[in-house]
FINUTOR-761761 format. One record per residue: residue in three letters; x, y, z of N, C-alpha, C, CB in turn. Coordinates in steps of 0.02 Angstrom, whole numbers, padded with zeros to 5 digits, always signed. Each point is the difference from the previous one (the first is absolute). Glycine has a CB too. Layout:
BEGIN
AlaXYZXYZXYZXYZ...
//
This chain:
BEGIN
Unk+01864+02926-03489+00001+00056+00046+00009-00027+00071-00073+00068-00077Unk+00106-00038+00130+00008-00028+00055+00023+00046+00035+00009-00099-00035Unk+00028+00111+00085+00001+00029+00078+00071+00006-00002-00101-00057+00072Unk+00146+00139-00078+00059-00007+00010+00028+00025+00015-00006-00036-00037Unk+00056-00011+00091+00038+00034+00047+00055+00019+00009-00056-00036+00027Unk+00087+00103+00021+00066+00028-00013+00036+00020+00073-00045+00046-00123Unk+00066-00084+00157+00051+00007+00039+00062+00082+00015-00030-00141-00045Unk-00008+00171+00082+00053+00079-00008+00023-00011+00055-00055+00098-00062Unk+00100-00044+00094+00059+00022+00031-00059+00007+00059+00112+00065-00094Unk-00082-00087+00169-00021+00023+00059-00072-00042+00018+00065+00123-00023Unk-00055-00176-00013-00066-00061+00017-00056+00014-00027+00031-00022+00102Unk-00017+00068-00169-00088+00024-00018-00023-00065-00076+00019+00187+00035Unk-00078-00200-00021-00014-00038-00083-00041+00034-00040+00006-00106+00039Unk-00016+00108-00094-00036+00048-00052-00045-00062-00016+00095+00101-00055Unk-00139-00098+00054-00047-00055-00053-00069+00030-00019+00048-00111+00060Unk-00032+00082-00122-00018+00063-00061-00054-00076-00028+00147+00119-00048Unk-00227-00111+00045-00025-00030-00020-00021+00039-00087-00022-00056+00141Unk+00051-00021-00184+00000+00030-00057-00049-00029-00068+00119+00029+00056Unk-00161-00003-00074-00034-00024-00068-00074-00022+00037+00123-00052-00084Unk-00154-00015+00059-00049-00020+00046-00004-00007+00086-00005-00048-00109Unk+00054+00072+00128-00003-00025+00058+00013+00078+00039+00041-00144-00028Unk-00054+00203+00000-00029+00072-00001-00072+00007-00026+00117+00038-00017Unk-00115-00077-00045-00074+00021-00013-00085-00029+00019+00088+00026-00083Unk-00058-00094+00104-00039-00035+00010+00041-00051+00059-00067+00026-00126Unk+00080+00009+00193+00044-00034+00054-00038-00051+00057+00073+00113-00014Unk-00159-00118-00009-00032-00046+00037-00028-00039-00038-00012+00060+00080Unk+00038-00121-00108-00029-00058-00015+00060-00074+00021-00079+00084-00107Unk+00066-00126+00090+00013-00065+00030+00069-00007-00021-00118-00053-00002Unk+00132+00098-00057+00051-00027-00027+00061+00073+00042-00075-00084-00143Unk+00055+00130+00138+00043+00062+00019+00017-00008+00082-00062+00086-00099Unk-00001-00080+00133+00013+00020+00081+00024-00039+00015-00071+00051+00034Unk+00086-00112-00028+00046-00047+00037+00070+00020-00045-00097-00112+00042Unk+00097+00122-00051+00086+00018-00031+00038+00062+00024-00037-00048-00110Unk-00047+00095+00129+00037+00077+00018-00007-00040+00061-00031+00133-00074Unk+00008-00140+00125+00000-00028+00072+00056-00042+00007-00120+00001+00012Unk+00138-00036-00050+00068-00049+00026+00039+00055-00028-00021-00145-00008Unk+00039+00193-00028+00036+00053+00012+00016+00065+00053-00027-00051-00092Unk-00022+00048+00099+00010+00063+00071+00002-00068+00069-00104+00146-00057Unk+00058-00191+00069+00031-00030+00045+00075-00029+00006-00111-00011+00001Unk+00149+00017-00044+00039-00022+00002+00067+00038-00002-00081-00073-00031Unk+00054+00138+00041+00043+00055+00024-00016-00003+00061+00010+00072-00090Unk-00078-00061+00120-00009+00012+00045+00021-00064+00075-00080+00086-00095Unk+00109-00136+00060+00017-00048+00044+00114-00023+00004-00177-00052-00040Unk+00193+00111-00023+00043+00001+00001+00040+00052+00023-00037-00068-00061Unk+00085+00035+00133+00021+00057+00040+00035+00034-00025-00010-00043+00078Unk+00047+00038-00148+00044+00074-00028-00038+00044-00011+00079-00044-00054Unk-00127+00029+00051-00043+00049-00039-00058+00065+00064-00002-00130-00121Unk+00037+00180+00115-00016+00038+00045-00078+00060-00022+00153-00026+00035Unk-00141+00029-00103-00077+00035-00032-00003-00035-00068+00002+00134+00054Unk-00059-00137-00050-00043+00002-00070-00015+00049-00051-00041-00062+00062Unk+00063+00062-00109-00046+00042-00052-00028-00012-00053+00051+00053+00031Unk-00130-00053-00040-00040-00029-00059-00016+00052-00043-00048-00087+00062Unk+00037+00078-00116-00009+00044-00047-00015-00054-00072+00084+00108+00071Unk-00126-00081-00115-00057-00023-00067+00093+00027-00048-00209+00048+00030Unk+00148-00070-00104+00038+00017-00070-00046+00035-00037+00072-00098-00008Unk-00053+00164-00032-00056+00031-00039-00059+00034+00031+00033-00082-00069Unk-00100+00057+00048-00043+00050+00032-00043-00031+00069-00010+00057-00128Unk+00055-00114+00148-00020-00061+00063+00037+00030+00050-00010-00120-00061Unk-00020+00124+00130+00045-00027+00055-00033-00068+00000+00032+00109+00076Unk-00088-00118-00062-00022-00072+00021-00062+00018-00004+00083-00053+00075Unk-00145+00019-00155-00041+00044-00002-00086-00074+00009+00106+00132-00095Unk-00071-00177+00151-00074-00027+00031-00003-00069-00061-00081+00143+00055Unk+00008-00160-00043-00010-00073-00008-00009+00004-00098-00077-00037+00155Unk+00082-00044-00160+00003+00005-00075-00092-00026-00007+00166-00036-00036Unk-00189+00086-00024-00042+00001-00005-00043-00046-00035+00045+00085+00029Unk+00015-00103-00071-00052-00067-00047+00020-00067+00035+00004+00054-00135Unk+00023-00056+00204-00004-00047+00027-00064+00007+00053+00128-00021-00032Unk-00153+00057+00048-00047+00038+00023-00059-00043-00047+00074+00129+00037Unk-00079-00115-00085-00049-00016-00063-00009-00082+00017+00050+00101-00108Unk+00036-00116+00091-00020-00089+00014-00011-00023+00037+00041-00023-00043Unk-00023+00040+00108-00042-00031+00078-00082+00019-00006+00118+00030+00092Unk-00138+00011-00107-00085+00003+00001-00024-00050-00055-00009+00133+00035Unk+00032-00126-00114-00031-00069-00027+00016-00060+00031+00002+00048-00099Unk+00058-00057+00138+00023-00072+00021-00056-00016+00068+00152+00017-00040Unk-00171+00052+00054-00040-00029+00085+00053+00000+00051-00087-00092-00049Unk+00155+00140+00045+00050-00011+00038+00014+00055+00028+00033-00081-00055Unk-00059+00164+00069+00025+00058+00002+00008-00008+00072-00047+00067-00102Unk+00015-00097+00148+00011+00016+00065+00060-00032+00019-00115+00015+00022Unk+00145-00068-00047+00054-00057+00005+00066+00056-00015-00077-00132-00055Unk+00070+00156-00011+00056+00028-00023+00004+00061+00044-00006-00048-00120Unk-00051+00091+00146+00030+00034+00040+00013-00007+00069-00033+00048-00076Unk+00028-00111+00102+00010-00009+00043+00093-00037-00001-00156+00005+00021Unk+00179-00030-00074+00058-00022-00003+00035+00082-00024-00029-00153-00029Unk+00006+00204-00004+00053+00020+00012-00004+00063+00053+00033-00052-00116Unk-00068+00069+00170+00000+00023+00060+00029-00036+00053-00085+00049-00039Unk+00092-00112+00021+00024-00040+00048+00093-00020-00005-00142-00044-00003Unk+00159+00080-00060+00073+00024-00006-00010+00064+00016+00047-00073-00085Unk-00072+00121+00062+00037+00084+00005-00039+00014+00079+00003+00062-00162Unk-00042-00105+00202-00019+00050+00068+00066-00026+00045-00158+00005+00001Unk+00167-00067-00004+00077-00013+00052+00040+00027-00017-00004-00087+00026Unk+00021+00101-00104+00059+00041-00023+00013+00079+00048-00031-00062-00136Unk-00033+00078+00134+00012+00077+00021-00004-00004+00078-00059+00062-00112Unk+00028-00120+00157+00002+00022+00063+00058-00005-00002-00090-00023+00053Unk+00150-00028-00092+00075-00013+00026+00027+00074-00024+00020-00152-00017Unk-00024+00184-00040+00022+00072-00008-00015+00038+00050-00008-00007-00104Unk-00023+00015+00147-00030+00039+00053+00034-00035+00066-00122+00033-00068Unk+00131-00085+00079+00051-00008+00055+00061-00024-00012-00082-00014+00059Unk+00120+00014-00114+00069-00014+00014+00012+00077+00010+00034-00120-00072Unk+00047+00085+00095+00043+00066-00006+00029+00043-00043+00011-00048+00064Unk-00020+00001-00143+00022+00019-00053-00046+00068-00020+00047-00129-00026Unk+00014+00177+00016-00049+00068-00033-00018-00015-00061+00055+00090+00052Unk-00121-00070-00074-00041-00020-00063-00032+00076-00030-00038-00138+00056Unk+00065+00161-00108-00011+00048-00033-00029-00004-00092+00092+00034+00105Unk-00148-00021-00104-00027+00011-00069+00025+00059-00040-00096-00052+00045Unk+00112+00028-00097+00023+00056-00045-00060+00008-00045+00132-00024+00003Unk-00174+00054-00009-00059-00022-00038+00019+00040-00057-00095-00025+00088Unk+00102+00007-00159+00001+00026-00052-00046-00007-00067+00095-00004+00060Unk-00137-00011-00019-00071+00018-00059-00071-00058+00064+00094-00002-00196Unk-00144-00019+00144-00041-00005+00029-00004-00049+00049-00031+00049-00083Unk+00004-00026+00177-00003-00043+00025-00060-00027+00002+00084+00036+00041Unk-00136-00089-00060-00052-00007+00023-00054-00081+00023+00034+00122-00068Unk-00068-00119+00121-00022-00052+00011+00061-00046+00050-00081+00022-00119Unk+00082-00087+00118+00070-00022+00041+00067+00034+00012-00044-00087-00041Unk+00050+00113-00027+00060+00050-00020+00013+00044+00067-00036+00010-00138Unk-00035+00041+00133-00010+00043+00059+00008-00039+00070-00081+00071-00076Unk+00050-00108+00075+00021-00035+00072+00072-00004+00027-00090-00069-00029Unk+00124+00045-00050+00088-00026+00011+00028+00067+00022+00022-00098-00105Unk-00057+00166+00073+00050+00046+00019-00010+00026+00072+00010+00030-00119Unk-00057-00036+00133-00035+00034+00084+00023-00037+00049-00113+00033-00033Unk+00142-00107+00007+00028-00052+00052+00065+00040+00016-00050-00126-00049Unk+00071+00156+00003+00081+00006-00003+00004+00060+00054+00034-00038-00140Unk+00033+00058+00177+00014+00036+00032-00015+00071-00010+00061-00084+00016Unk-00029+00094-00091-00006+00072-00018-00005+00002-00074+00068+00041+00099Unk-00120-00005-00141-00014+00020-00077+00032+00044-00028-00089-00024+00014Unk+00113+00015-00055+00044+00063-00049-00026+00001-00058+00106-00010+00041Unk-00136+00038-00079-00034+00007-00054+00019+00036-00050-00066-00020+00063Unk+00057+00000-00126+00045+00060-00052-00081+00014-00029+00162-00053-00048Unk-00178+00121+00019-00042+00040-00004-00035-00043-00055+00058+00114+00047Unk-00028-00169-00084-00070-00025-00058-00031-00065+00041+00063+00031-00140Unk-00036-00023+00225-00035-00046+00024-00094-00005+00013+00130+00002+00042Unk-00160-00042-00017-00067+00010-00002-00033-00058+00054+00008+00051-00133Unk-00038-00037+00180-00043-00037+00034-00057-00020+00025+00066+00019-00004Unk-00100-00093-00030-00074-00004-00006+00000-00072+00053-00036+00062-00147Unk-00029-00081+00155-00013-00045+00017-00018-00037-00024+00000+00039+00051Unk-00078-00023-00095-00017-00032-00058-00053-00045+00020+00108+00012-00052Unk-00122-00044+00103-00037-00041+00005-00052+00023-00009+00057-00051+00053Unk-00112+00100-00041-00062+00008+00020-00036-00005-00092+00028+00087+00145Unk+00014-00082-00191-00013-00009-00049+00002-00064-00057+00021+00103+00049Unk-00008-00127+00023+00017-00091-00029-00067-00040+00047+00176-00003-00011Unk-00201+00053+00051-00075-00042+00035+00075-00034+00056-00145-00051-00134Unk+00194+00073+00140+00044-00020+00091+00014+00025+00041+00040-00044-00027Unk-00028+00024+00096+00021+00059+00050+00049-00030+00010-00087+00053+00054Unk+00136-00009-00032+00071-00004+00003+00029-00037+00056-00002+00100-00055Unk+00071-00105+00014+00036-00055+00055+00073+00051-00014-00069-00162-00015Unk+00117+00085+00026+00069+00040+00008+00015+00055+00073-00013-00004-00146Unk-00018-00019+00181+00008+00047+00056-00013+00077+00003+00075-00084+00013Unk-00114+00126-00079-00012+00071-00013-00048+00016+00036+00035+00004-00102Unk-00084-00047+00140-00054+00051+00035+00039+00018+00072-00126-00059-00057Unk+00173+00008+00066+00055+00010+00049+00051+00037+00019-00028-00068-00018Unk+00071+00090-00049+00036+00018+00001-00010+00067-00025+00043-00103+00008Unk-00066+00121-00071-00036+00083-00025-00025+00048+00055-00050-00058-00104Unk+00008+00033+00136-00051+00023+00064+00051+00038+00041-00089-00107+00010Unk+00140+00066+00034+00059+00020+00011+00050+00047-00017-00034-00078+00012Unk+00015+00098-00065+00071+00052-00026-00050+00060-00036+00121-00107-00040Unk-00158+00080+00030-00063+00064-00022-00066+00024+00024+00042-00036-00082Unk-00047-00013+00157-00089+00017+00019-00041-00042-00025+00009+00111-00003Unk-00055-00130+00044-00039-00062-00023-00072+00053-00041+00046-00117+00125Unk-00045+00170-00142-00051+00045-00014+00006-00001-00083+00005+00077+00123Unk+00097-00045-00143+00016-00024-00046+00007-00039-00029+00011+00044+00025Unk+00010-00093-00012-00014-00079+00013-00073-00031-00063+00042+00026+00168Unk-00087-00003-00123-00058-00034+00014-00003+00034-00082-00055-00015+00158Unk+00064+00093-00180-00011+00029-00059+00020-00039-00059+00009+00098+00059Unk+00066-00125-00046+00033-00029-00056-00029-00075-00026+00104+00070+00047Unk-00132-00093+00016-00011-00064-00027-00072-00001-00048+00069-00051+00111Unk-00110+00107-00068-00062+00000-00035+00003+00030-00060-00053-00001+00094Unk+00072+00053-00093-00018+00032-00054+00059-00018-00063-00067+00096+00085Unk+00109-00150-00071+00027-00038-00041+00074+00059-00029-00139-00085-00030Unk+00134+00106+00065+00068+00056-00019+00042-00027-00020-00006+00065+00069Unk+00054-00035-00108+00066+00020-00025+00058+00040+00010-00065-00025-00047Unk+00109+00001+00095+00029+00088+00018+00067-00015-00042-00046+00046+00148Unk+00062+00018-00161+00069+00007-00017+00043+00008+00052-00033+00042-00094Unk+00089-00053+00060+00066+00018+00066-00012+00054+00042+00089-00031-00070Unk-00089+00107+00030-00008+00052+00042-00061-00029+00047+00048+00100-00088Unk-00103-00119+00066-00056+00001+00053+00032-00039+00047-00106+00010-00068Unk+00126-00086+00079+00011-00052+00025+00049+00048+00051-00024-00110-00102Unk+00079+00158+00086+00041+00027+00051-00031+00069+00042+00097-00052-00078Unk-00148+00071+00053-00020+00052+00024-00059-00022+00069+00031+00065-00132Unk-00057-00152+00114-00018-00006+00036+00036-00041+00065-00079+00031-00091Unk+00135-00044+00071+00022-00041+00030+00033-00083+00003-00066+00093+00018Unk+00021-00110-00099+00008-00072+00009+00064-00019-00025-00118-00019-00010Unk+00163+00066-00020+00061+00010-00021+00047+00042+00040-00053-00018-00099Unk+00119-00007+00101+00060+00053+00045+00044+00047-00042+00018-00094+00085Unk-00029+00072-00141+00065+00050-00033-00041-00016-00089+00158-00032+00106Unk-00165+00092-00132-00002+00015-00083+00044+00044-00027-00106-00017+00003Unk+00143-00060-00038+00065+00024-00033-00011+00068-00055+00043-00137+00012Unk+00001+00164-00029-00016+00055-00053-00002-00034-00077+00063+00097+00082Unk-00030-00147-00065+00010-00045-00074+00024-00061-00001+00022+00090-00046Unk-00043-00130+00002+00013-00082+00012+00080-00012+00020-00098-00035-00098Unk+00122+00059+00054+00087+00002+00035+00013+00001+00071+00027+00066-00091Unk-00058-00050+00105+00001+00023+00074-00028-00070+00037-00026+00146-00021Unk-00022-00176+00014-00028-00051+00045+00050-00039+00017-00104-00001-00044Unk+00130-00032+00003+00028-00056+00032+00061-00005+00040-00055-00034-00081Unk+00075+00095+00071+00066+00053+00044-00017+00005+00057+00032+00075-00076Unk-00106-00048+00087-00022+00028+00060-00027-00046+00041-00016+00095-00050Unk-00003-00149+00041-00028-00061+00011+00048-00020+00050-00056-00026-00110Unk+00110+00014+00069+00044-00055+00025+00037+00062+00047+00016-00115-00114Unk-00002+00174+00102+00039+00021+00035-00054+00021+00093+00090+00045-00146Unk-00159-00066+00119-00034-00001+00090-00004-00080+00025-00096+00117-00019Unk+00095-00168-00024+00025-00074+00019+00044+00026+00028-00023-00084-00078Unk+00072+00065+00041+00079+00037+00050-00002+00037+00057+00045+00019-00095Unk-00062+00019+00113-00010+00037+00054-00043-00024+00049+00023+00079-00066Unk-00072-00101+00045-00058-00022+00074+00018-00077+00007-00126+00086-00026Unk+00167-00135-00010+00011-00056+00015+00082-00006+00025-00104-00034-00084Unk+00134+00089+00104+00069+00001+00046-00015-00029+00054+00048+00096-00034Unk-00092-00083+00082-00008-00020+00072-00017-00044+00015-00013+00069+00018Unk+00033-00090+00047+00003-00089+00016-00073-00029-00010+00099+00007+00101Unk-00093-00074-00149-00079-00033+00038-00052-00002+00040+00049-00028-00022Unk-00049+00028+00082-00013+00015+00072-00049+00053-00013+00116-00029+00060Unk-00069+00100-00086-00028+00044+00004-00067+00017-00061+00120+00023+00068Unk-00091-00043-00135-00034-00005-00049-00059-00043+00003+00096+00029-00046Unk-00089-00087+00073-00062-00048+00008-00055+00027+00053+00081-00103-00026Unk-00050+00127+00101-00044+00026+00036-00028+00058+00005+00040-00067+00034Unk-00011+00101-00073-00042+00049-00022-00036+00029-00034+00043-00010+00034Unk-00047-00052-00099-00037-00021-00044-00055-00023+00032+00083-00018-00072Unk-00066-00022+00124-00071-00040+00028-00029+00055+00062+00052-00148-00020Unk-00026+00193+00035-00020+00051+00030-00065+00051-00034+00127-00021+00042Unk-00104+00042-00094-00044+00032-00047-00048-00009-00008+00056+00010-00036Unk-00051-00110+00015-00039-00049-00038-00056-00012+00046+00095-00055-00066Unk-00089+00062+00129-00044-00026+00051-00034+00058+00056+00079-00112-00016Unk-00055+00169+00007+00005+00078+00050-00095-00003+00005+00143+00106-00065Unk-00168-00088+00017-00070+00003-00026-00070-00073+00032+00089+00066-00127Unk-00062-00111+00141-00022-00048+00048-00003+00018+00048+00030-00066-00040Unk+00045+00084+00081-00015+00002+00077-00011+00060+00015+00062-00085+00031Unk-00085+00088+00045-00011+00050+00025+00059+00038+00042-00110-00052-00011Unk+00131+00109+00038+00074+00039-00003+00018-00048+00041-00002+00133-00016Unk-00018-00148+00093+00038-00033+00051+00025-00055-00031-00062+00038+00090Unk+00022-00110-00149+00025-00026-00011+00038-00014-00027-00051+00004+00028Unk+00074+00051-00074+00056+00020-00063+00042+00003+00042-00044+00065-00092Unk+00058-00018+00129+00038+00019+00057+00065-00071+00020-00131+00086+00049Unk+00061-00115-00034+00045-00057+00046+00018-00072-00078-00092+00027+00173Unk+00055-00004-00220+00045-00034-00068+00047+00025-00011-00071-00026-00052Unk+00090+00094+00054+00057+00038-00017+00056-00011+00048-00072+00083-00052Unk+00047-00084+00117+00067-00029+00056+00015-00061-00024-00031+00049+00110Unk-00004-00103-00117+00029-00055+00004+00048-00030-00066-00100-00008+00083Unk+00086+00061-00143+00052-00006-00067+00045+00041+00018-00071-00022-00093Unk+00080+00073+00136+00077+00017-00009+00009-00023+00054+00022+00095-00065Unk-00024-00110+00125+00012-00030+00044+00066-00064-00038-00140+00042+00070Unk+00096-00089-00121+00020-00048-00048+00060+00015-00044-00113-00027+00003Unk+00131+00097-00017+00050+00038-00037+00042+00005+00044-00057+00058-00072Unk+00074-00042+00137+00040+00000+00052+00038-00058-00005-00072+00063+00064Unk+00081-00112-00092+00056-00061-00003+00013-00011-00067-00037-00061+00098Unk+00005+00082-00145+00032+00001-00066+00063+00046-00014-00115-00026-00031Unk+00157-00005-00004+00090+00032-00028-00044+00070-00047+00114-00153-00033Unk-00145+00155+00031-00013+00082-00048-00024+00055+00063-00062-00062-00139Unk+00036+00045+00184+00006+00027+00062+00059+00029+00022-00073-00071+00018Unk+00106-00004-00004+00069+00032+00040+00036+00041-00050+00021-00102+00081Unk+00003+00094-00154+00029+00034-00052-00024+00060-00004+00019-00090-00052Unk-00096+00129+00073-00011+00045-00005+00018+00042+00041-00057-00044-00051Unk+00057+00015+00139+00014+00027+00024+00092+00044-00002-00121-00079+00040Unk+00135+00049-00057+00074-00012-00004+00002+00061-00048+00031-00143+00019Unk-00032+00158-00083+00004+00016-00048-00035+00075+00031+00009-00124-00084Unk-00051+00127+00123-00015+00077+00032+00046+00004+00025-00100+00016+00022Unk+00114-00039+00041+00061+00005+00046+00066+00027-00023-00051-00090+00046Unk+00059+00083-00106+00073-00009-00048-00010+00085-00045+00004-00181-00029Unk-00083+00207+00029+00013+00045-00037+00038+00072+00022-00094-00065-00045
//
């Protein structure tokens, strides 16, 4: 089972994590393989969006459990999770500041790291037998993957605070009704159409713009207005000499 990838029209990649590496996508042997896969879109300039997406009833469904088992008889659980947080947390700050658009197609369960991978991503598309847990609080863990970070954010740290405790489960509809999802497809047919066809669309525009306003978003909630303010001058200020600048301008001018 392994990680596979598909090259489409207009700079988009499909990578479709398939078999163990959906069902069980955090252990020693899986996550470094999905990570040198998305990094390696994400460092390749044809490549203008991302799109991830599981096989069957996986998007990416968290740590493997009977490896779980063998680090506690070995005397090793803190080691192992510390090697593999120490691949998937750089993975996702780099999803969060490149320029590359990063879109989850989630088509079945996201949960635990899984969930993290999808909240990193730009935008969620979900087909309705999708499902999203966290899972930890029932494993005696508190969470990683960037979800107390990133959930809080798109749903309220009130909601938030509900899911982790009370160990929830949401389905798609819930996940979009609250927010933590952008689009629920009417039917699986549909996801990976719709996916790629908002890659496509939100990863047209120049770098520049995609990166800094990614890091705009990413950082708004830190500062205070004046200082946003004067972060926000000084990135387009920075866009003012870039060729997607002048091309834009032009291209109004012309209409």
């Amino acid at each position: 089972m392994t990680v596979h990838t598909e090259d489409l029209d207009d700079g988009i990649r499909l990578l479709t994590l398939t078999g163990s590496m959906a069902s069980q996508s955090f252990s020693r042997a899986s996550l470094p393989v999905i990570a040198d896969a998305i990094n390696n879109a994400l460092g390749d300039s044809n490549i203008k969006g991302l799109v991830i997406t599981g096989e069957g009833r996986f998007f990416s469904a968290g740590a493997d459990i009977n490896a779980f088992q063998a680090s506690i008889e070995a005397d090793e659980a803190p080691q192992l999770i510390r090697d593999l947080t120490n691949i998937l947390h750089p993975l996702i700050v780099k999803m969060r500041q490149s320029p590359t658009i990063t879109v989850a197609a989630v088509n079945g369960a996201a949960a635990g790291g899984g969930l993290g991978l999808a909240l990193a991503c730009d935008a969620r598309i979900a087909s309705p037998k999708a499902k999203f847990a966290a899972a930890y609080a029932s494993m005696g863990l508190s969470p990683d993957g960037g979800t107390t970070w990133l959930l809080p954010r798109l749903v309220g740290e009130q909601v938030a605070r509900k899911f982790f405790l009370q160990n929830e489960i949401w389905t798609a509809r819930e996940a979009r009704d609250l927010g933590a999802i952008d689009v629920l497809v009417s039917d699986d047919g549909a996801l990976l159409e719709t996916a790629i066809g908002l890659a496509k669309h939100w990863s047209q525009w120049g770098n520049h713009t995609k990166e800094a306003t990614k890091h705009l978003l990413h950082v708004h909630a830190d500062h205070d207005f004046e200082t946003h303010l004067k972060h926000e001058q000084t990135l387009i200020e920075a866009a003012g000499i870039t060729q997607e600048f002048k091309d834009g301008v032009q291209k109004f001018l012309e209409k």
